[in-house]
matplotlib code that plots the C-alpha trace (Angstrom):
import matplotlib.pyplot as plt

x = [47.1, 45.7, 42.9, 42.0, 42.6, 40.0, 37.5, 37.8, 37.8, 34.3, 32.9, 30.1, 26.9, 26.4, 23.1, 20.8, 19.8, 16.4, 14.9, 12.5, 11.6, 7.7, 6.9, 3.7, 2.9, 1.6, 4.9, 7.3, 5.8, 6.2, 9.7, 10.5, 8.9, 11.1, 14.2, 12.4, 11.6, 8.2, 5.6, 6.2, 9.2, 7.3, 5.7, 9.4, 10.9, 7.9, 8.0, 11.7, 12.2, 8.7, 7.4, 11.0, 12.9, 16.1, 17.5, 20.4, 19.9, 22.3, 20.4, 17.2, 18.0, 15.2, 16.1, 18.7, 22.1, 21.9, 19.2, 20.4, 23.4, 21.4, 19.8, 22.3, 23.9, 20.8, 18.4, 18.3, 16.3, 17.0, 15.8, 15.2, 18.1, 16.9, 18.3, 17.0, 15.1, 13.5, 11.3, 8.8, 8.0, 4.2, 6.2, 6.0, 8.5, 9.5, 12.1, 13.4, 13.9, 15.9, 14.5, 16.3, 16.7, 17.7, 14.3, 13.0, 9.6, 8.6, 7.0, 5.7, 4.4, 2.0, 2.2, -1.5, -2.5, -3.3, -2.5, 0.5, -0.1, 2.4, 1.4, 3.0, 3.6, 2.8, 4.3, 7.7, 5.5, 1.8, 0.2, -3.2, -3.0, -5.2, -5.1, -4.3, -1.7, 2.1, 2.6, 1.4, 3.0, 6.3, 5.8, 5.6, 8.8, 7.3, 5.8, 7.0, 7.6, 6.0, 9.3, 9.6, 6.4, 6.4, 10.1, 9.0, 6.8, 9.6, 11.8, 9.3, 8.4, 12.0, 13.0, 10.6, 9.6, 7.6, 5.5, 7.2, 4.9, 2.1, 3.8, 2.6, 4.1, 4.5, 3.1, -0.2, -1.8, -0.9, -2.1, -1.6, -2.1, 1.9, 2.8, 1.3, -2.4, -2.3, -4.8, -2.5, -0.1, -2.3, -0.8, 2.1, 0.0, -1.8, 0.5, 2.3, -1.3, -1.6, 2.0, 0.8, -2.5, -0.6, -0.6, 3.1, 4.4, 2.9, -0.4, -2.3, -6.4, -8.0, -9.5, -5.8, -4.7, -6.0, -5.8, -7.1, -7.8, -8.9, -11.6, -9.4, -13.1, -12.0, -9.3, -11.4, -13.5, -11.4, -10.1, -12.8, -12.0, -8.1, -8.2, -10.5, -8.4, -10.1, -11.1, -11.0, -12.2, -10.8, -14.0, -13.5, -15.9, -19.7, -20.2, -18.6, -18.5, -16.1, -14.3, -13.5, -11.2, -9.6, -9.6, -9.3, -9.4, -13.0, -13.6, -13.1, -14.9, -17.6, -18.8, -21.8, -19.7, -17.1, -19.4, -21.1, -18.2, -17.2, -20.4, -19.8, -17.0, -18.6, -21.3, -17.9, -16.8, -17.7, -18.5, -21.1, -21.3, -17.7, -17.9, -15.4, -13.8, -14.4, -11.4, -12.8, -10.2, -11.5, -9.9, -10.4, -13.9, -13.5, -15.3, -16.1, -19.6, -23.0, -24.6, -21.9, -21.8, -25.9, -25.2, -22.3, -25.1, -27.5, -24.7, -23.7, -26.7, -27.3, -23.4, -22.1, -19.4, -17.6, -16.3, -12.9, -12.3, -9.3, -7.7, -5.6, -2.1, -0.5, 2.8, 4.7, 3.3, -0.2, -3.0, -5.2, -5.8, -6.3, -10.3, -10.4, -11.4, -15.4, -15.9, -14.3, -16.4, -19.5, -18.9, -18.8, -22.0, -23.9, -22.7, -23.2, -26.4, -27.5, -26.3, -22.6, -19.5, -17.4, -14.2, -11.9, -7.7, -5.3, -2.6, 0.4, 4.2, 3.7, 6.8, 9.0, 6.3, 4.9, 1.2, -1.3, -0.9, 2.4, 4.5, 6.8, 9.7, 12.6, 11.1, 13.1, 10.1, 9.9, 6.6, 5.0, 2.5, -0.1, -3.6, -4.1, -1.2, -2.3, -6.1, -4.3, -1.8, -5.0, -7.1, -4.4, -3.7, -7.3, -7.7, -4.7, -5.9, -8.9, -6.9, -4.2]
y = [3.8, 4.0, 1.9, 4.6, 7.1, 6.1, 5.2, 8.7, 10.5, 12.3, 12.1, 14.3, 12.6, 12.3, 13.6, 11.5, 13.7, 14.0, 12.2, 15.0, 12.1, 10.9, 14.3, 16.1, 19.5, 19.9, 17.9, 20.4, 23.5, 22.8, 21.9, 25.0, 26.9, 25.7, 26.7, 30.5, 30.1, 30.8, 28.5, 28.4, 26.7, 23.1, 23.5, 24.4, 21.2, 19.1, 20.1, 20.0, 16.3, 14.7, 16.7, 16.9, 14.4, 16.4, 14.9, 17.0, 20.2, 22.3, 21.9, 23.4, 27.1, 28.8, 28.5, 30.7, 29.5, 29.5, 27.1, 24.7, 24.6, 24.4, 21.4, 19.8, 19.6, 18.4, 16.8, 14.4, 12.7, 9.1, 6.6, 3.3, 0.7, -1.2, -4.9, -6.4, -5.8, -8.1, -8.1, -10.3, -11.5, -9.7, -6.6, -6.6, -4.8, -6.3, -4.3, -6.0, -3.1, -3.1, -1.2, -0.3, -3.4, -6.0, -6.6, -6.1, -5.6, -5.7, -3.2, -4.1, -1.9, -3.2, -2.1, -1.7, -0.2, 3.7, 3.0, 1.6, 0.5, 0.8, -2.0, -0.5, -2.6, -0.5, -3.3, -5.8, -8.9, -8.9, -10.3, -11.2, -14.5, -14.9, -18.8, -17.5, -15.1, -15.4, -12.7, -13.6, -16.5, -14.8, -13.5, -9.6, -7.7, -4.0, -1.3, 0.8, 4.3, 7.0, 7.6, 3.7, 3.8, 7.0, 5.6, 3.0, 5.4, 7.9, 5.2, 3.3, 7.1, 8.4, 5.1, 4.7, 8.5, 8.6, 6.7, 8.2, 7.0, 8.4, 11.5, 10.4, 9.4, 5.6, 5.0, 6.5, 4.8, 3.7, 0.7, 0.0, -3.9, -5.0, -6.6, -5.7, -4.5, -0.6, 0.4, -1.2, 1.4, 4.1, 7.3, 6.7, 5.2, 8.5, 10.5, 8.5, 8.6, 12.3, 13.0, 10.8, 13.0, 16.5, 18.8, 19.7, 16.1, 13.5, 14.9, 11.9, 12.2, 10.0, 8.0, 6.6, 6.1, 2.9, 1.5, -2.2, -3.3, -6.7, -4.9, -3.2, -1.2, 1.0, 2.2, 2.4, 4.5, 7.3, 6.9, 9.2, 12.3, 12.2, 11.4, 10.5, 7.9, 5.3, 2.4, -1.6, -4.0, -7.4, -9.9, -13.2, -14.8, -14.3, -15.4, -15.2, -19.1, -18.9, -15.8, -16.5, -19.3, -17.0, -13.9, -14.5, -10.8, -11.5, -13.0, -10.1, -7.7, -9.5, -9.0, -6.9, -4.6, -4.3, -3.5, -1.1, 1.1, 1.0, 2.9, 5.2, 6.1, 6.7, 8.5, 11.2, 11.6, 15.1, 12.8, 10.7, 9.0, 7.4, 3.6, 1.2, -1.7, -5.6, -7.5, -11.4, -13.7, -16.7, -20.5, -23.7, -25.5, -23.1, -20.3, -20.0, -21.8, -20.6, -20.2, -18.6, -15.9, -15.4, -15.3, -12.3, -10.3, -10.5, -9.8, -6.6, -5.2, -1.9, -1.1, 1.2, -1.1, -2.5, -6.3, -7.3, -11.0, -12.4, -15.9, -17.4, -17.0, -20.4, -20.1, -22.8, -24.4, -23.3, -25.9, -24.1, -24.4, -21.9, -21.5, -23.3, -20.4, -22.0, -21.6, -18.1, -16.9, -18.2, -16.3, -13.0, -13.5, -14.1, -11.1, -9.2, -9.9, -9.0, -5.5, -5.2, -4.2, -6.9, -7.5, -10.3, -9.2, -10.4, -12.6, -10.7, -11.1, -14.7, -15.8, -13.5, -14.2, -10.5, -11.5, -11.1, -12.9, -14.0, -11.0, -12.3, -10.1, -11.6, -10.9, -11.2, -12.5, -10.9, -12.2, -15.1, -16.4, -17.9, -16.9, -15.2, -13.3, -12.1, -11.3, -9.2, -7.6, -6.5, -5.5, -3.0, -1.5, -0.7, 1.1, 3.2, 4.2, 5.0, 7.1, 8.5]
z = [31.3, 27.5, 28.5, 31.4, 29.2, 26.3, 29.2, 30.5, 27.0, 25.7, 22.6, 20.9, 19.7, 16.1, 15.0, 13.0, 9.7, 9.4, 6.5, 4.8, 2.0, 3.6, 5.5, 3.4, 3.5, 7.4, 8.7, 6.5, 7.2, 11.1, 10.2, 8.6, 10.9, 13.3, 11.4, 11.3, 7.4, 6.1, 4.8, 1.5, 1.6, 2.2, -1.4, -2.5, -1.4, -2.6, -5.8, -5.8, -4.4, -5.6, -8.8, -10.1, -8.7, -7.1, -3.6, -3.8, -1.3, -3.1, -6.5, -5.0, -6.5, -5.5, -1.8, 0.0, 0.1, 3.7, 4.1, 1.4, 4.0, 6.7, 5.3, 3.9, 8.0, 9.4, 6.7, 4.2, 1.3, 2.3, -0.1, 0.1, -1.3, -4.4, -4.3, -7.5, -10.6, -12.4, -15.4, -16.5, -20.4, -20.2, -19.1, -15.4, -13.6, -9.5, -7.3, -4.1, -1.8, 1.0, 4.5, 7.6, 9.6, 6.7, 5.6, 2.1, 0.8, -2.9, -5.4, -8.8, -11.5, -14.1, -17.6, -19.7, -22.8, -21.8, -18.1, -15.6, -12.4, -9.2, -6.3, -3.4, -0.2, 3.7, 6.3, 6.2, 6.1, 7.3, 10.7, 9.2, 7.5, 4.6, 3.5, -0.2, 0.3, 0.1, 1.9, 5.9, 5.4, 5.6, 9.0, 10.2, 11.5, 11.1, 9.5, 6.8, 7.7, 4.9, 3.6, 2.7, 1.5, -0.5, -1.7, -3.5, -5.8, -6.4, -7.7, -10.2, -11.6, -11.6, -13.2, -15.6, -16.5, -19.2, -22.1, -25.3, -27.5, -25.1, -24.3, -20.6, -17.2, -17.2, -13.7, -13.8, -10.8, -7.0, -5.6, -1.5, -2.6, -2.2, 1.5, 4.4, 5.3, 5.0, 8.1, 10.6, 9.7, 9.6, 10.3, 8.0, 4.8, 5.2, 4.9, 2.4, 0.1, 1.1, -0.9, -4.0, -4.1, -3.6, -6.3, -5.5, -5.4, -7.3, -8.2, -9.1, -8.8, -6.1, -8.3, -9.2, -5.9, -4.1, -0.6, -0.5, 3.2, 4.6, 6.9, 10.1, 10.1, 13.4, 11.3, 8.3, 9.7, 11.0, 6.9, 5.7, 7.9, 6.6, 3.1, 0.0, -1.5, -3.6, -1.3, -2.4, 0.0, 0.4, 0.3, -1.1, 0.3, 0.4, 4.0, 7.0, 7.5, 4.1, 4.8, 8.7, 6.7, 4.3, 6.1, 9.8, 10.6, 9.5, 13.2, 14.6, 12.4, 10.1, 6.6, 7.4, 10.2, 7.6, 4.2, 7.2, 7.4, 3.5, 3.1, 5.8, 3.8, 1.0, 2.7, 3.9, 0.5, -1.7, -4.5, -4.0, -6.9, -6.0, -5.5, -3.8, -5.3, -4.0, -4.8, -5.0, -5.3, -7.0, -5.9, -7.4, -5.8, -2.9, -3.5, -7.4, -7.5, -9.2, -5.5, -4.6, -7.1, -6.5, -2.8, -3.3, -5.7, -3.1, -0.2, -2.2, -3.0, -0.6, -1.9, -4.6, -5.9, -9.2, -8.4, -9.3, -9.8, -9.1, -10.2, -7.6, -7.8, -6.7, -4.4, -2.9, 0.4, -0.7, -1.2, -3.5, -7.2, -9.7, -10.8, -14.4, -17.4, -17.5, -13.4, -13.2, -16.6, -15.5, -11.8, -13.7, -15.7, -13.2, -11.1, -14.7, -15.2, -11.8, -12.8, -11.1, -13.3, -12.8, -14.7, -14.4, -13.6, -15.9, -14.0, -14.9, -13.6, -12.5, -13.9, -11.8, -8.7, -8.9, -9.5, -7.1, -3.7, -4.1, -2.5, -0.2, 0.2, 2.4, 6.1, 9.0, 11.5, 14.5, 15.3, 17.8, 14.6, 17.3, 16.4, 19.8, 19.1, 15.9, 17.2, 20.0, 17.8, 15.7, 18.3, 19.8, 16.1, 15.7, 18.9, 18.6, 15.1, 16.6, 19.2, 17.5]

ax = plt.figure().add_subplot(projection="3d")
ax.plot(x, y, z, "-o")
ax.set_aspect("equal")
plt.show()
């Protein structure tokens, strides 16, 4: 009888809160408009849970009392969980932040003199591959939504606040280098960029906020009619004999297809003296040769760019080497005195595994890692960027 009774017994749905934390301006003035509240009140909440940090409804004073009620019944500023902090002897700050599922994902912040730099991740894990990264070797479960991906930057600026000594913010600019490739999530790195960029949230210029891509170029070229974030290419190679072994997405979308649509980037942008970045990484007796840096002058030449050398950051399973000091010097001359600006980045946080290419996160892998799979899994991403 008690058993018949419970089966029989109704229960009312419990609502999932909406998470107002990664909607920008567009997404929040439909929202209120919904609720029958006027525009305005989307530059309200930006300021209030972006620009000042508040998350608490109630606290947001120059909103009725009705609507702070309102919201506080149906909305919520959901951040993500922070598992672990650790700090490395240069400085380096790496959180371990947990996402809805059980995955983590990791965000590092890079301390300089007169500058701090946030590496923000945009997937759980990344399908591509690269041969020198940590990170694809993990596997893929998913992409970040924009309120995981703008989360990670309000915790490293609400956490680290400001330079005193500078009288500045600490985290001065946003890098989209952490796990995952950014135009295979492209609507929610957008708006998550968007928010960083937005004089009522985080404000930053767009020449401090970065997205670094290995070439997804359908995607990259819808990027110019959304945004003008600062781009950063993902070379590595100056062929594509080289970089279809490094960068496998390079198969599908070749070095000249991809430096094609970098400038057709450029070409949308209201500044056209803006140049992008080419992020080289540079790996013992495998790409750091004379010829090789007189083949990537030449391969560059028709496109405004500064070239960032990178030394390989070893991880374990990997069978690189790290470019000795004379090989990686003598790459940067040359490329120097062929008339680039090319500056060589400091390895920093490799003691705590936060330098570059050795993001790994704790990915629960929900992917089939055969190349076909991966080539398919790209293929449909690009089109339905190109779509959406």
């Amino acid at each position: 009888m008690a058993s018949q009774q419970l089966d029989n017994s109704v229960t009312s749905p419990v609502l999932e809160k909406v998470n107002l934390l990664g909607m920008g301006e567009d997404s929040l003035v439909a929202y209120f408009e919904e609720l029958g509240e006027r525009k305005f009140r989307a530059r309200q909440l930006l300021k209030w849970i972006h620009a000042r940090g508040v998350i608490d409804f109630d606290q947001m004073t120059d909103m009725s009392k009705a609507l702070r009620q309102h919201l506080s019944e149906t909305a919520e500023v959901r951040l993500p969980e922070v598992v672990s902090r650790h700090e490395s002897a240069d400085g380096t700050i790496k959180w371990l932040i947990k996402t809805r599922g059980g995955s983590s994902v990791e965000t590092v912040f890079i301390p300089e003199k007169g500058r701090g730099t946030l590496c923000v991740s945009s997937q759980i894990g990344c399908t591509l591959d690269c041969s020198f990264c940590a990170t694809g070797k993990q596997g893929f479960n998913r992409d970040l939504d924009a309120a995981e991906i703008i989360g990670q930057v309000w915790i490293a600026v609400r956490e680290l606040g400001t330079d005193l000594a500078e009288n500045a913010r600490a985290v001065t600019n946003v890098v989209l280098m952490g796990m995952g490739e950014p135009l295979l999530n492209f609507d929610n790195v957008v708006e998550a960029v968007n928010l960083m960029m937005h004089d009522c949230a985080y404000g930053y210029s767009k020449r401090r906020v970065t997205l670094s891509t290995a070439g997804v170029v359908p995607a990259l070229d819808r990027l110019g009619d959304v945004t003008d974030v600062s781009l950063a290419i993902s070379l590595h190679a100056p062929n594509d004999a080289l970089r279809d072994q490094l960068v496998p997405l390079n198969r599908k979308y070749p070095i000249t297809c991809l430096l094609d649509s970098a400038r057709r980037y450029l070409d949308k942008l209201p500044d056209q003296r803006r140049k992008i970045t080419v992020e080289y990484t540079l790996i013992d007796k495998v790409n750091d040769r004379p010829e090789q840096a007189r083949e990537l002058a030449a391969l560059l030449r028709n496109t405004p760019c500064k070239i960032n050398l990178i030394p390989f950051n070893p991880f374990p399973g990997s069978h690189y080497r790290r470019v000795g000091k004379g090989a990686m010097y003598r790459f940067r001359d040359i490329l120097q005195e062929a008339g680039y600006t090319a500056t060589i980045r400091s390895t920093r946080g490799e003691d705590i595994a936060a330098a570059c290419g050795q993001l790994a996160g704790a990915v629960n892998d929900r992917t089939r890692r055969s190349q076909r799979y991966r080539e398919a899994r790209v293929e449909s991403r690009a089109v339905k960027g190109i779509e959406a």
